[in-house]
C-alpha positions, 0 to 999 in steps of 0.5 A, a space after each residue: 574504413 570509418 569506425 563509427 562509436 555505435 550504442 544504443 540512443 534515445 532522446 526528446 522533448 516535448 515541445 510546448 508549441 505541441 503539448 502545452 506542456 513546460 520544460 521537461 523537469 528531469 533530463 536522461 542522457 545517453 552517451 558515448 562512454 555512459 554506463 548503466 550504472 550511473 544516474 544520466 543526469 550529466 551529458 558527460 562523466 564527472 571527474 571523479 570518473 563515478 556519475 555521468 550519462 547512461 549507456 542505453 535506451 533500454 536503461 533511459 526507459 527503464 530510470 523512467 519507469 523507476 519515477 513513475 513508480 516512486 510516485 509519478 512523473 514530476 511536473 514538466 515530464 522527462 526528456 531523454 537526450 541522446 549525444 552517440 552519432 550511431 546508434 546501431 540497435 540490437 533489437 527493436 526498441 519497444 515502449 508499451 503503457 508503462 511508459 507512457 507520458 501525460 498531457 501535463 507531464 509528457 515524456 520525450 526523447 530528443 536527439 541532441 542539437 548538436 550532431 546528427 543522431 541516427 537510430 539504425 537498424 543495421 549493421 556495418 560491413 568492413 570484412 571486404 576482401 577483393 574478389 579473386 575466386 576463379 569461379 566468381 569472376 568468370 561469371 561476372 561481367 568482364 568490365 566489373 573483374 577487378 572492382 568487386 569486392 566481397 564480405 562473409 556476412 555470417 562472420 559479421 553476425 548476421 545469419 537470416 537474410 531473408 528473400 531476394 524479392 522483398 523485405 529482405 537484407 538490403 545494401 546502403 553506401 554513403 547513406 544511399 541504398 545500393 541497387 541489387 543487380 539488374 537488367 537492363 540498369 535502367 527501364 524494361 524490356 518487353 514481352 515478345 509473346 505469351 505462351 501460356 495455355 489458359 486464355 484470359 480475355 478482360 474486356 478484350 485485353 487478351 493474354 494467358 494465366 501462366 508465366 511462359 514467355 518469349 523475350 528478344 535478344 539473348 541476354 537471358 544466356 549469361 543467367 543460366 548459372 544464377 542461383 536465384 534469379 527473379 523478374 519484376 514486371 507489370 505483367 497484364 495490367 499498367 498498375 499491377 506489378 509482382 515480383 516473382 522468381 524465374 523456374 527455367 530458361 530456354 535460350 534455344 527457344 527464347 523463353 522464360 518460365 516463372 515459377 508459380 503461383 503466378 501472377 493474379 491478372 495473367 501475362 500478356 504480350 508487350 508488358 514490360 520485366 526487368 530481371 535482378 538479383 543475379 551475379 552476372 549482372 553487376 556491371 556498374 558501380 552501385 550494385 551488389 549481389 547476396 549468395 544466400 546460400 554462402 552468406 557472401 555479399 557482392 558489391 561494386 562500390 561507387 566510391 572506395 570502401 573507406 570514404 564512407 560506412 557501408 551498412 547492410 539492413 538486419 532489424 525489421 523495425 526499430 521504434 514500436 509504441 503499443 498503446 503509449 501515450 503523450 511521447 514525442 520523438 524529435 530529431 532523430 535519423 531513422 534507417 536501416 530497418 528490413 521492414 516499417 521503421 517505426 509502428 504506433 498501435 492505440 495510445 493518444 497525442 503521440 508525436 514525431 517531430 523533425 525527423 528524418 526516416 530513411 532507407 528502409 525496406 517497407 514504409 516509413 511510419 504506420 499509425 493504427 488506432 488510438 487518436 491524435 498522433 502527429 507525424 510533422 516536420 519530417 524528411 522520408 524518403 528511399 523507402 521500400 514501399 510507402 511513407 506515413 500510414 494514418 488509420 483511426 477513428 470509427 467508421 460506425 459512430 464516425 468518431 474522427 481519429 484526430 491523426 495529422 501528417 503535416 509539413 513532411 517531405 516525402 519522396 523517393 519511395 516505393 523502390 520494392 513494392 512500387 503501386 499502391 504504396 502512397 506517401 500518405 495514407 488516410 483510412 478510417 475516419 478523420 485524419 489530415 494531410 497538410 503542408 506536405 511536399 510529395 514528389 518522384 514516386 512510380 505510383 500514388 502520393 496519397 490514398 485514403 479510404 473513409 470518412 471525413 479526411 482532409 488534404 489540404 496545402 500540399 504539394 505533389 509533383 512528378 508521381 505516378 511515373 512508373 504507372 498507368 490508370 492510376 491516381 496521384 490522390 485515390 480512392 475507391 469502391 463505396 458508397 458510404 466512404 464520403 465526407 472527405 475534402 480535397 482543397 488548396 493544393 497543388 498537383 503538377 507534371 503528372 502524365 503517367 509511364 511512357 507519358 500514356 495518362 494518369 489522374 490527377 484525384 481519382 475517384 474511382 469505381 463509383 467512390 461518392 460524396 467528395 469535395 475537390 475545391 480550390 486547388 491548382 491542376 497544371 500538367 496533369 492527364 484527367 486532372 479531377 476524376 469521377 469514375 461513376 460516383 455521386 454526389 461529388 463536388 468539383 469547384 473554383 479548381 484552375 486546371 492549366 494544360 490538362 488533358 481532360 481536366 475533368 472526367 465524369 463517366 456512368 460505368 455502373 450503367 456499363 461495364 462495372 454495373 456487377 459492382 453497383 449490383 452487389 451493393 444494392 442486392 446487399 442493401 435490400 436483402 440487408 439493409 446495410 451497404 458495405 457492412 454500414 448501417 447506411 440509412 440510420 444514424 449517424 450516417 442519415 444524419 451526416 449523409 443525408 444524399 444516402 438515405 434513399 440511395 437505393 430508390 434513385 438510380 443508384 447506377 447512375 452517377 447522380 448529383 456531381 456538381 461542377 462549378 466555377 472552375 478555370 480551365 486554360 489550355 489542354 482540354 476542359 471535357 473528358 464527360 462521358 455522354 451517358 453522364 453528361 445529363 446528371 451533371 450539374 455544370 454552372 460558371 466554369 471559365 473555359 478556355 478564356 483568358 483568367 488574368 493570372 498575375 504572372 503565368 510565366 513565372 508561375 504565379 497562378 493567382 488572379 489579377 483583381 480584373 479577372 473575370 473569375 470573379 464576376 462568376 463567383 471565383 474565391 481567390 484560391 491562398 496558393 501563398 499557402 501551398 506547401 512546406 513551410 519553415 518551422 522550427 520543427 522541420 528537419 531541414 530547410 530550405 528544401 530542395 526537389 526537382 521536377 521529373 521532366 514529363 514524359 512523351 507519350 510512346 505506344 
């Protein structure tokens, strides 16, 4: 096996394109056979064998906070290169107040330009020893006897494992994680009946509180030995999946039991599980099993064991910034982490430039509070749940938190919390989402809830692929979250599990006072979404092949009327609207559409202007006719012929004679569309691959 040189790394500069700021004046480095104990100021050991790099990260921190106290930072701040290929982290490495930079004396830590440097959170396994244990191999499928291979992890150190359903050791091989043993290997299977006493019955979609179904076929028999089993299923609802361990099989009867609490929604019949971690189960390469109660691992790897590190996942996180200012990280491989990789909280001008995060159990970067921390350049992908999280700002005095995500390539997540996990997320006020590329996920790219955010430039294809009712951008339920803008970008193939629909922008339960303007829908089920909101704006949009391109329905005068009721009982006997001084300052000002609200038919979804827009193929209208009369709809270009330069190669712009144009159509910059390349990117040129859409199936 590959014995990789493992210490603890750090390294960055602040590059002047960002922060304005001069090269670092003083330089840390941190190196294979460096030593605590010598200056870091050489990459290498002098010869006499008494100076050279430092050893750690911890000691990189601490020579920093030594300038700060011998009388500041100098002019041009410090950087920290790091030189280690493998940086494997004994605990979570932390920066708070005290080693923060400044606007003109930041502090950064750069990997070195020279080799890929990785920040990992794990820990490498190399005890393997075939499997030969009677026992064990009597219950492992007949075509994996002999290609299982087994390590005692406790020997290696490592003691708490944490749950099989989530946030727990996870498996990487070849810097891929390894899928814990399942069936079936790919796809589910479905309810047969629910068996369950309660009855539950939401507007006539009918099933049962309790965990108690019948399944088809007998593979559930090999299961009756496991120690832990667990089903992932999306057990009432399209959009809403749990993870919960099964109590008891019956093969006579053909029934699973889960074990309580159950899931919030109820059970229902032809809902689709899968189940996993069960030893039985392993009967593919790339899948592995932990006995927990033996701290013994389980893997038949896809290649032999000494091509390639096999690593199991220890730290929950490995960067925080608490309350750190003016200190970028640049370059570094990010990985292995059980929970978020790296947590920013307060602190100001923060940046993370060209890295790439990976392979982690939760989410990939979160950012809450303080103000203008940029995320850009990045590769995120094979995170447990989301990629970049954005939170700032004040929604009381909508003071904007300044945070960007722009230029990343996020893709490949939410692998154990697939809804509601979001390649980026927007939340409080004024972030932006720009130039990023955001592809192949079971659920939403982007989420955000607020005021005044901004997406703008991006790409986002194939998501919202292992879900229904969903949104590949989304918000929802609040009269007062409004000001945000949605242009110039670029959703295509996007049509839901089972090709069944989804939504292209979901603005959903009366969500209000959103522009969706200049950006290219192709392939996508209810390409622009307004679920009972006001006051939207839907305009100089080309929708290709949508089906519908636009949905407008009054569900506040129907079926979600309670909702609308809540807020204006709490406007009236309050005088606020989800806790927000609506009708004073700043939001009168900012929102004047607010003001009287609770005087103009506050159910009704008024004020939704729908303009300019081209819609080719598929079909335009999706409009519920309650709503019809409260829309405003002026110049769309239906189904007539727009002039496209090239519609057969994709080039979706309008030739000068279009007809668009004499309806006030603005050429939409789809040149822009995208990642670009920058000198701050983690890699490039960027490949991804469009996930073939799905056919439709009941």
């Amino acid at each position: 096996m590959k014995n990789h040189n493992c210490c603890i790394l750090a390294g960055g500069a602040l590059l002047a394109g960002w922060l304005n700021a001069q090269a670092a004046a003083v330089v840390f480095h941190v190196a294979p056979g460096g030593s605590d104990a010598w200056s870091g100021k050489l990459a290498a050991a002098n010869p006499q064998g008494n100076d050279g790099p430092l050893a750690t990260l911890e000691q990189a921190r601490l020579e920093i906070r030594k300038l700060k106290q011998g009388g500041g930072l100098p002019p041009g701040g410090v950087e920290v290169v790091v030189h280690n290929p493998l940086c494997e982290l004994a605990r979570t490495f932390a920066l708070t107040a005290e080693d923060s930079g400044t606007p003109e004396a930041p502090v950064s830590y750069r990997a070195a330009t020279s080799q890929a440097v990785r920040i990992s959170g794990g820990r490498q396994v190399a005890n393997w020893r075939k499997v030969t244990e009677p026992s064990v191999l009597d219950r492992l499928d007949a075509s994996a006897r002999g290609e299982v291979w087994q390590a005692d992890l406790r020997a290696l150190g490592v003691t708490h494992f944490g749950e099989a359903g989530g946030g727990g050791l996870e498996l990487f091989f070849q810097d891929q994680p390894m899928r814990l043993a399942r069936w079936p290997n790919e796809g589910f299977v479905k309810i047969a009946s629910v068996l369950g006493k309660t009855p539950v019955d939401v507007r006539g979609t009918k099933g049962c509180v309790e965990g108690i179904f019948t399944y088809e076929g007998d593979r559930p028999q090999r299961w009756t030995g496991e120690k832990d089993a667990w089903l992932h299923g999306y057990w009432f609802w399209d959009w809403a999946d749990q993870r919960q361990p099964i109590q008891a099989i019956d093969t006579a009867r053909k029934t699973l039991e889960l074990k309580p609490p159950y899931h919030n929604y109820g059970y229902r019949n032809r809902q689709w599980f899968y189940a996993f971690n069960l030893l039985a189960e392993i009967d593919q390469p790339g899948e592995w099993y932990l006995d927990r109660e033996a701290g013994q691992l389980y893997f038949w790897p896809p290649a032999p064991l000494a091509q390639a590190c096999t690593t199991v996942s220890v730290l929950p996180t490995l960067v925080t910034l608490r309350e750190v200012s003016h200190v970028t990280w640049h370059g570094f491989i990010f990985e292995a982490a059980r929970g978020t990789a790296i947590q920013v909280s307060g602190g100001a001008g923060n940046r993370f430039l060209a890295c790439t995060i990976r392979n982690v159990g939760d989410s990939a970067l979160g950012i809450s509070g303080g103000e203008n921390h940029g995320v850009a350049g990045c590769d995120i992908y094979q995170c447990g749940s989301g990629g970049i999280s954005l939170r700032g700002g004040n929604r009381a005095t909508l003071a904007p938190a300044g945070h960007f995500a722009d230029n990343n390539h996020i893709h490949h997540y939410g692998r154990w919390k697939p809804m509601y996990s979001a390649g980026i997320n927007l939340d409080g006020v004024g972030c932006r989402a720009t130039h990023n590329l955001i592809e192949n996920a079971p659920h939403q790219a982007i989420s955000f809830g607020g005021n005044d955010h901004l997406m703008e430039f991006n790409e986002i294809h194939s998501v919202c692929f292992e879900s229904n009712d969903a949104g590949a951008i989304y918000s929802g339920r609040d009269w007062t979250m409004r000001g945000t803008v949605i242009r110039y970008n670029h959703l295509h193939d996007i049509t839901g599990f089972e090709g069944r629909g989804c939504v292209g922008v979901y603005l959903d339960d009366m969500f209000c006072g959103t522009e969706i303007s200049g950006n290219l829908f192709r392939k996508v089920t209810s390409a622009a979404f307004i679920g009972g909101g006001r006051d939207c704006l839907v305009s100089n949009n080309v929708f290709l092949d949508c089906n519908p391109a636009l949905h407008v329905d009054a569900r506040a005068l129907g079926w979600a009327k309670y909702h609308a009721d809540d807020w204006v009982k709490e406007g009236r006997e309050k005088g606020t609207l989800s806790g927000t001084a609506y009708n004073h300052p700043p939001y009168s000002v900012r929102y004047p559409q607010l003001v009287n609200i609770l005087a103009e038919e506050p159910h009704a979804p008024r004020g939704n202007v729908v303009a300019r827009n081209i819609c080719l193929g598929g079909r335009w209208d999706g409009v519920e006719p309650k709503a019809r009369p409260m829309v405003q709809f002026q110049d769309n270009l239906i189904n007539v012929d727009p002039h496209f330069v090239d519609a057969a190669s994709q080039d979706y712009r309008l030739r000068d004679d279009s007809p668009a144009f004499t309806l006030g159509f603005r050429p939409i910059p789809i040149g822009k569309i995208g990642l670009y390349a920058d000198k701050n990117r983690a890699s490039w040129p960027v490949k991804h691959q469009v996930r073939p859409v799905a056919a439709r199936r009941e």
